[in-house]
ZASEKOL-461406 format. One line per 8 residues: number of its first residue (from 1); for each residue x, y, z of C-alpha. Coordinates in nm, 2 decimals. Layout:
BEGIN
NUM	X/Y/Z; ...
***
This chain:
BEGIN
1	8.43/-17.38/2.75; 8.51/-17.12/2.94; 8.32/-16.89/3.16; 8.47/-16.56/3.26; 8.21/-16.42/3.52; 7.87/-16.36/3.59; 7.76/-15.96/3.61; 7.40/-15.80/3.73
9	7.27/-15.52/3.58; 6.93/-15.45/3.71; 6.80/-15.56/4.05; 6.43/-15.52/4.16; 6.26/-15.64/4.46; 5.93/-15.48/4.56; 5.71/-15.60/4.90; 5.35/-15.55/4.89
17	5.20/-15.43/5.18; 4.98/-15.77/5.25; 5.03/-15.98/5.53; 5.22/-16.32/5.44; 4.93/-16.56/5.45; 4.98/-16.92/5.64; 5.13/-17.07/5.28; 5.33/-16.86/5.03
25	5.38/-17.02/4.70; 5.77/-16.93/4.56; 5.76/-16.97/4.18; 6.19/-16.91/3.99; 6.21/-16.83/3.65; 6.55/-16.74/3.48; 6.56/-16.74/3.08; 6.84/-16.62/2.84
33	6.74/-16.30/2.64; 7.02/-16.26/2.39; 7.32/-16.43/2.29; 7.57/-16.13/2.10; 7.94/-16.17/2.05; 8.17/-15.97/2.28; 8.52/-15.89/2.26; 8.77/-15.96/2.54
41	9.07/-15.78/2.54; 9.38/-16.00/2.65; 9.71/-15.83/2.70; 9.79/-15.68/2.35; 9.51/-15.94/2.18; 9.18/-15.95/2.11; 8.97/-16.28/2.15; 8.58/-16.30/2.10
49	8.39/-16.46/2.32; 7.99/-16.47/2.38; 7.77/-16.27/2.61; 7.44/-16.46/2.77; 7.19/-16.15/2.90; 6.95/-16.32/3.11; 6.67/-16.21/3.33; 6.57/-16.45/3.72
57	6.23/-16.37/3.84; 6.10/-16.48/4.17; 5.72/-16.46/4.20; 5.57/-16.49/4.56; 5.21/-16.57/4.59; 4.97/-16.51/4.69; 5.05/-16.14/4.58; 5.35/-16.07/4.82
65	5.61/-15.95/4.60; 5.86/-16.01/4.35; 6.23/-16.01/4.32; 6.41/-15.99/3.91; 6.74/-15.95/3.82; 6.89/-15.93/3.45; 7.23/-16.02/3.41; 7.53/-16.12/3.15
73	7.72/-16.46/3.14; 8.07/-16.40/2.98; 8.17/-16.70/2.77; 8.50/-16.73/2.62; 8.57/-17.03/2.37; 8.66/-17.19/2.05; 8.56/-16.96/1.73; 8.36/-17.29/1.60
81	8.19/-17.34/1.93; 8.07/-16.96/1.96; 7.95/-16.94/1.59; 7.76/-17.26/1.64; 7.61/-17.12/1.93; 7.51/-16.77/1.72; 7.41/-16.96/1.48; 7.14/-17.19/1.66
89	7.04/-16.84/1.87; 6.99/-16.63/1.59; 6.81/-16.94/1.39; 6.57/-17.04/1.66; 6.62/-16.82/1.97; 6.73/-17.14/2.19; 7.07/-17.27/2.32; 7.25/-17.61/2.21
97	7.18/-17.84/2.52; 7.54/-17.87/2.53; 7.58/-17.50/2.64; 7.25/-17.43/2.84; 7.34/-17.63/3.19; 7.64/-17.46/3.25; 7.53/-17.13/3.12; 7.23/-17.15/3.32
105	7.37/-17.26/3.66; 7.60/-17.01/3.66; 7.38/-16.75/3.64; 7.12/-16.91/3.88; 7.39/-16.95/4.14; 7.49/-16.54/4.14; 7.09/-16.49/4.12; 6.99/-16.72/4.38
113	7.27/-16.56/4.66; 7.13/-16.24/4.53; 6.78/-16.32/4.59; 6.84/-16.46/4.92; 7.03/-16.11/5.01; 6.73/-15.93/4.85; 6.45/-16.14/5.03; 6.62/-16.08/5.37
121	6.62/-15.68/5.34; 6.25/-15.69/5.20; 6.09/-15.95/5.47; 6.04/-16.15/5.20; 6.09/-16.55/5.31; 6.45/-16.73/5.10; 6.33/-16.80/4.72; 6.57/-17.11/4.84
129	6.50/-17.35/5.12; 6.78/-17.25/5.36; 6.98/-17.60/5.57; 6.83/-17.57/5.90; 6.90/-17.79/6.25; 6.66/-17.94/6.40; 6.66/-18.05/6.77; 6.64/-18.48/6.75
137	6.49/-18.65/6.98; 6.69/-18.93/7.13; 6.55/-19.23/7.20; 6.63/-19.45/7.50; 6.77/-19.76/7.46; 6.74/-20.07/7.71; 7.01/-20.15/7.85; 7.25/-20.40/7.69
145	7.31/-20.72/7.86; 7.68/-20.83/7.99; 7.84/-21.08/7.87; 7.97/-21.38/8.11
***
């Protein structure tokens, strides 16, 4: 299993005009829309592969504002592996487990930088807790006694 790259194709981010209240509730959705084949072209040959359009939504409540992207994952594999996969979409509009995880993470992780870069230009707070430092406080030992 192969995946080629991860591409956006619709970004939205809208601010309401509210105040942020003391606690703002973050809620992250991302779903797959369609699976479809799609051709890549590799030097003189042509290999199918899968496409994955997705959408991410981050909801901020209360009311704040929102943030959704859609997207494609390119997938390029086996020809029994991609049929499979068609087959179970088309049959019951859900992936094999097997090819969710990674299909899913990739996209989350181009999502969730995008998100954060979205939130920062809106004054919206991260969708994703950020590391932070915090200043410890250092407790004083006793000193140790010498030995004789």
């Amino acid at each position: 299993m192969t995946i080629v790259g991860v591409h956006l194709t619709k970004m939205t981010a809208a601010r309401n005009v509210k105040s942020a209240a003391e606690k703002v509730g973050i809620n992250n959705n991302i779903s797959v829309k369609d699976v479809a084949p799609h051709d890549f072209s590799l030097g003189k040959s042509t290999q199918q592969g899968l496409k994955f359009s997705f959408t991410f939504n981050c909801t901020y409540t209360p009311d704040l504002g929102t943030i959704d992207l859609e997207g494609d994952v390119l997938y390029l594999g086996e020809d029994t592996e991609t049929a499979r996969v068609q087959k179970e979409w088309s049959d019951s509009k859900k992936l094999p487990a097997d090819f969710a995880e990674p299909i899913l993470n990739a996209a989350l992780m181009r999502c969730n930088i995008q998100a954060i870069k979205l939130s920062t230009d809106m004054g919206l707070p991260s969708p994703v807790p950020l590391p932070r430092i915090e200043k410890k406080v250092m407790k004083a030992e006793p000193p140790k006694a010498k030995a004789k």
